[in-house]
N, C-alpha and C positions, 0 to 999 in steps of 0.2 A: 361172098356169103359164107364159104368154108370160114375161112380165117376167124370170122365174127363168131361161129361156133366152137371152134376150136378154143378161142379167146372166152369164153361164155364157160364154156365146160372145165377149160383152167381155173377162174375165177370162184365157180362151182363147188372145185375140190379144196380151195381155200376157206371156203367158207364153211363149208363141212370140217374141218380141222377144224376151226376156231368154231365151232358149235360144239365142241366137246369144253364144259368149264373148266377146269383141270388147265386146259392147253391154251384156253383164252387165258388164264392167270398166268398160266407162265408167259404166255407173249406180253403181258402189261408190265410182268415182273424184267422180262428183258430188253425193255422199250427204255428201263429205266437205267440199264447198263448191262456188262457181262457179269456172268456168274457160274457159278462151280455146280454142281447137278446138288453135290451137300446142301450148299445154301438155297439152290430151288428145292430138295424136296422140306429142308427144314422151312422152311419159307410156307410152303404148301401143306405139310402137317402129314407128308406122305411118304413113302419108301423111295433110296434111292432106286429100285426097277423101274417103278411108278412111272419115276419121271423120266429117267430114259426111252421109254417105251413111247412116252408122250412127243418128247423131243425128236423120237426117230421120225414119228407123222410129221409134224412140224418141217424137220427138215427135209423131210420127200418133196414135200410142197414150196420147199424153195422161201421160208420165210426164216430160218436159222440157218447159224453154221456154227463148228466147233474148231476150237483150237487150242492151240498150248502156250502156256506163259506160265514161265519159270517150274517146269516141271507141274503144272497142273491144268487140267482141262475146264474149257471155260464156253462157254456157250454164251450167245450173243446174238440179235438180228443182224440179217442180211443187208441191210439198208435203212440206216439212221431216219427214211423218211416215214419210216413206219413205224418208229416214237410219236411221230407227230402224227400217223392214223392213229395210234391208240389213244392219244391226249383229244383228239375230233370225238371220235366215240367215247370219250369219256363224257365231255362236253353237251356232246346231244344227247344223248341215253341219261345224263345227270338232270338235264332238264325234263325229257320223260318221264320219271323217276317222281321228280318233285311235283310235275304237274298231276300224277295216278297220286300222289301221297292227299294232293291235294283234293283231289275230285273223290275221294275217301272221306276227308273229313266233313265233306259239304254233304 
């Protein structure tokens, strides 16, 4: 029972990262490949601190990491299979999305 808590309360703190919008874009924008904090914050329309600060959560939570190529820092998900959570969530929440658009119009 510990462990299923343990596992719960991890899962928890992820989800509270990625309830900030800010940090859900940039985990969509890094689902899509690596990138340079430059091109996330111009990406985002925000200051490079901005997105450091966001990237720092991000990577507490074990959902980034950073590294260097060719003298430039580049930031990237942890696990390629989390392009493919963000393309699910894109998918369902896109249907959502269209179904509240729709229950508007009716």
């Amino acid at each position: 029972m510990n462990d299923d808590r343990q596992r719960y309360a991890i899962h928890a703190a992820v989800f509270a990262a990625l309830a900030n919008p800010t940090r859900h874009e940039l985990m969509h924008l890094l689902c899509d490949g690596p990138r340079t904090p430059s091109e996330l914050a111009e990406a985002l329309d925000v200051s490079r601190p901005n997105v450091s600060q966001h990237l720092a959560v991000l990577q507490r939570e074990g959902l980034v990491k950073r590294s260097r190529q060719d003298g430039r820092v580049l930031w990237e998900v942890v696990d390629p299979r989390l392009s493919e959570a963000c393309k699910l969530i894109d998918e369902i929440m896109g249907r959502e999305l269209a179904d509240r658009a729709h229950a508007l119009e009716n």
